[in-house]
C-alpha positions as CSV (number, residue, x, y, z in Angstrom):
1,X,83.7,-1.8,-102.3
2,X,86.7,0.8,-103.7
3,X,86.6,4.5,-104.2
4,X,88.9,5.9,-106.0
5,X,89.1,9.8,-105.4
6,X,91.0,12.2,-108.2
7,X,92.2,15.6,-106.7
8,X,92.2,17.2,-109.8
9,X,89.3,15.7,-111.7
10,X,88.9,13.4,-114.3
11,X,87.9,13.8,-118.6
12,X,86.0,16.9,-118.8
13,X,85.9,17.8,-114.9
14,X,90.4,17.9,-115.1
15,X,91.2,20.9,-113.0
16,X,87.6,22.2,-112.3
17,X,86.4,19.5,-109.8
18,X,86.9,16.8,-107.6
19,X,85.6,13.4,-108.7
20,X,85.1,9.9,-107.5
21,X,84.7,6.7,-108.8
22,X,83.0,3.4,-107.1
23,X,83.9,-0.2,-107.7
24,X,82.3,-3.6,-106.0
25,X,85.6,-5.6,-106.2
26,X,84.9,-9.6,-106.6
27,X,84.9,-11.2,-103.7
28,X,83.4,-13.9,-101.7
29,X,79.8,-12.4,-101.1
30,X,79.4,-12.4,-104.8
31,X,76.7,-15.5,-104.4
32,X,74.6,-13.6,-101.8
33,X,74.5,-10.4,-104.0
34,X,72.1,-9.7,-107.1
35,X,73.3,-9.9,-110.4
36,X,73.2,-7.6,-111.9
37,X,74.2,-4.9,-109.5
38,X,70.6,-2.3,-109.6
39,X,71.0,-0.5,-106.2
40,X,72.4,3.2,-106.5
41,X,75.3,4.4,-105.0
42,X,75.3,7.4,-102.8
43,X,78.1,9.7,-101.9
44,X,78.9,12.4,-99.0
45,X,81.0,14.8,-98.9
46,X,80.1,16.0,-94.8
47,X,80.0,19.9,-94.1
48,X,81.9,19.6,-91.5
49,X,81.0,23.3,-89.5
50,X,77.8,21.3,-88.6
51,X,75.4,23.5,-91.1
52,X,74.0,20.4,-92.5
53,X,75.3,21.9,-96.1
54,X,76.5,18.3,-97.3
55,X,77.9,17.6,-100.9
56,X,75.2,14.7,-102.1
57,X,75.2,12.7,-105.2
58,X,73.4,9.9,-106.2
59,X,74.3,7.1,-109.4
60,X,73.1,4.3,-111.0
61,X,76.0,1.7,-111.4
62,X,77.2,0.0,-114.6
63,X,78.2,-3.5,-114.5
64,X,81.4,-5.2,-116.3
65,X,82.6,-8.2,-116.6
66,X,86.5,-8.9,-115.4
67,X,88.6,-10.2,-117.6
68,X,86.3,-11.8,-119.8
69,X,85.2,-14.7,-116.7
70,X,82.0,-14.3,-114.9
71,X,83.1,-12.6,-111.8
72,X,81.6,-9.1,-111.8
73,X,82.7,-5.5,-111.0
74,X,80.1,-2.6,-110.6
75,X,82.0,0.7,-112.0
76,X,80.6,4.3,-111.8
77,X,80.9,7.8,-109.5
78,X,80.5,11.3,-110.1
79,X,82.9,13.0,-112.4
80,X,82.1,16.5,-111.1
81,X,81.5,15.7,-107.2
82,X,82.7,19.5,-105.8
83,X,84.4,22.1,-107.9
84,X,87.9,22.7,-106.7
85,X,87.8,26.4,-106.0
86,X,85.1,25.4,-102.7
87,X,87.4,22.9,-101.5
88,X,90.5,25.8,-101.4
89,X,89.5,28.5,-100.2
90,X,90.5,29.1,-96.8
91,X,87.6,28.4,-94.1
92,X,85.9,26.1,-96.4
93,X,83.1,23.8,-94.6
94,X,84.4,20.2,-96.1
95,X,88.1,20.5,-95.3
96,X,89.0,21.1,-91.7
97,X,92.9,20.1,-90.6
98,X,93.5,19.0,-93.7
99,X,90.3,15.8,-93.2
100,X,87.8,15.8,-95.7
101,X,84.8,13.4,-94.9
102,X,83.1,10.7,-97.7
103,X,80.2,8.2,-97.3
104,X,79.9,5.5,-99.9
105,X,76.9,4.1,-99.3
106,X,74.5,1.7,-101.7
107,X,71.2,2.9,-101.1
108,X,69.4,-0.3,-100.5
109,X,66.0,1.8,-100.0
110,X,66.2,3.5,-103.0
111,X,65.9,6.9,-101.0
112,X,63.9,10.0,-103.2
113,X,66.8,12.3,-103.9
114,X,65.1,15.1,-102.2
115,X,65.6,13.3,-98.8
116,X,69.2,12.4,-99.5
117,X,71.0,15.5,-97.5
118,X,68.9,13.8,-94.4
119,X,69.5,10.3,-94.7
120,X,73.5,11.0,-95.2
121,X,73.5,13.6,-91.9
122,X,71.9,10.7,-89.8
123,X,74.8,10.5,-87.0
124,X,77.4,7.9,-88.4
125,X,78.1,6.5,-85.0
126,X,74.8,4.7,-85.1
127,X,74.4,1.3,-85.8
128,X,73.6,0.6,-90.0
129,X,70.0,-0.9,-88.9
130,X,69.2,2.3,-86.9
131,X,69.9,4.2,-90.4
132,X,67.9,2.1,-92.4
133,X,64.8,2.5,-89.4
134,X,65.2,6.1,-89.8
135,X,65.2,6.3,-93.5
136,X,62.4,4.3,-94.4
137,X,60.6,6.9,-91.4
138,X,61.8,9.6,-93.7
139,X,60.9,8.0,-96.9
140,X,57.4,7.4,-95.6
141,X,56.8,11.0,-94.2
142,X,58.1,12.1,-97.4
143,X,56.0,10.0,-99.4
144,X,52.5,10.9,-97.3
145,X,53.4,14.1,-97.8
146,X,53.8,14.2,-101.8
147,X,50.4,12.0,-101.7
148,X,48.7,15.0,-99.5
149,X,50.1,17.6,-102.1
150,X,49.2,15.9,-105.3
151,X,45.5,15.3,-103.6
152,X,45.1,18.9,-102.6
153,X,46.5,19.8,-106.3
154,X,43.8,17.4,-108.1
155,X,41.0,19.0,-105.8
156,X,42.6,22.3,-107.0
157,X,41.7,21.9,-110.1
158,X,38.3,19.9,-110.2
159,X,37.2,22.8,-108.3
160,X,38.4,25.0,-110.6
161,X,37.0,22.9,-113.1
162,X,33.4,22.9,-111.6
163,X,33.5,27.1,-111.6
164,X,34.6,26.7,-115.2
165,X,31.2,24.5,-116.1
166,X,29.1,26.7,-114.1
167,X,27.4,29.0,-116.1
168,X,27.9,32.9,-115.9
169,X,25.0,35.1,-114.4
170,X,26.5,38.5,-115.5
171,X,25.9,37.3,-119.3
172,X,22.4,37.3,-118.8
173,X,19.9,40.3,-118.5
């Protein structure tokens, strides 16, 4: 896998933002990957003042072939990953000494977006498997959790439903 990171931006995002673009390079793993590439992509930009306030984006790749053979290349990123004025000002949380911090990452577990911020703050010391264990936790929590809402919202509204049907007393004499 390549990133390719522009400064200044790229098309429309040229001297407002930051943005990064992903390739999958041929190479010889191509048999023991799916074709065509479906998995998105995720990025990171770490807060790095420990706030947990990470830069997350998430993409869908394109495939392409190279030079007209069958050998493949999976090309996409974020044209406007982090507007330029956070990254300069003095004290900012994503540049400290002059490091800024990115995870590429293809998310294999197709991750909900709203859980994104956890699964990329997930200490990056630890072994991948231990990231994947932990995700799929999160994803199920996350996913019980929406189930539980959307029950409690349908009960909602048959009950409302039943007060609706029922008829009125104060009509009547």
């Amino acid at each position: 896998m390549r990133g390719h990171l522009d400064m200044h931006g790229n098309d429309d995002a040229r001297g407002t933002h930051i943005s990064l673009s992903v390739a999958i390079e041929p190479s010889r793993y191509d048999p023991i990957l799916e074709w065509p590439f479906k998995y998105p992509i995720m990025i990171c930009i770490f807060d790095q003042t420990g706030q947990q306030q990470h830069i997350v984006h998430k993409f869908d790749p394109y495939t392409t072939p190279i030079c007209g053979n069958s050998r493949r290349k999976i090309i996409g990123g974020v044209l406007k990953l982090c507007p330029l004025p956070i990254l300069q000002q003095e004290g900012n949380w994503y540049v400290q000494n002059n490091k800024m911090f990115i995870k590429i990452m293809i998310d294999y577990l197709e991750t909900p977006y709203r859980i994104l911020p956890y699964a990329m703050s997930i200490n990056p010391g630890l072994p991948m498997y231990i990231h994947d264990d932990l995700r799929r936790k999160m994803i199920e929590i996350y996913l019980q959790a929406r189930i539980a809402i959307i029950a409690m919202i349908n009960e909602n509204n048959r009950s409302m439903n039943r007060r609706a049907l029922l008829p009125s007393h104060s009509f009547y004499p």
